[in-house]
C-alpha positions in Angstrom: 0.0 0.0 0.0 2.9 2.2 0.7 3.6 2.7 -3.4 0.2 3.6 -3.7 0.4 6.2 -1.5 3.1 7.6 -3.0 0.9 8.3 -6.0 -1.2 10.5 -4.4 1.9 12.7 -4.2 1.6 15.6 -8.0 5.2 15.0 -8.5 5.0 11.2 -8.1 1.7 10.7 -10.5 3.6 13.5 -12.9 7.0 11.2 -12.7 4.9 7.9 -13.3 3.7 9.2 -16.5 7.1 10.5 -17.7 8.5 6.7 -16.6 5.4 5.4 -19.1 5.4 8.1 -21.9 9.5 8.1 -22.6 9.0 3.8 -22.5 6.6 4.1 -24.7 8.7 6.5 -27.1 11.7 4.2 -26.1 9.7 1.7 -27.8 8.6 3.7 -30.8 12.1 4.4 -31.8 12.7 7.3 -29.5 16.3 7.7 -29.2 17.9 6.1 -25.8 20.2 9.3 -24.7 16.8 10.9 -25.1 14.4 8.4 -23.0 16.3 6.7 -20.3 17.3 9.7 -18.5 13.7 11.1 -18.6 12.8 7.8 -17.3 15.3 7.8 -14.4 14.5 11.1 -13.2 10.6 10.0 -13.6 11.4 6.9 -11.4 13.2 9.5 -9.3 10.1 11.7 -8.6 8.1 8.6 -7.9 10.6 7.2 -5.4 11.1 10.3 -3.7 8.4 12.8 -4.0 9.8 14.5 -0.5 13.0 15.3 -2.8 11.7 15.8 -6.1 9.2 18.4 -4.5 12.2 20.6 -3.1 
């Protein structure tokens, strides 16, 4: 229930759909230097809302 929670954070529910938009360009053909670091720092906001929020 915890990661749920987390979801109710803007900055996590905004980083989950970075994490899912940039996969789904990743697959599309997106470039990777382009994609993977959106989708860390997407993981990042949803890991860590208390941080990402400043």
């Amino acid at each position: 229930m915890g990661f749920l929670n987390r979801l109710k954070e803007p900055s996590s529910a905004a980083g989950l759909a970075a994490v899912i938009s940039n996969a789904a360009g990743l697959a599309a053909g997106q470039p990777a230097s382009v994609a993977v670091p959106a989708i860390l720092a997407g993981l990042f906001a949803v890991l860590m809302p208390e941080r990402a929020n400043g």
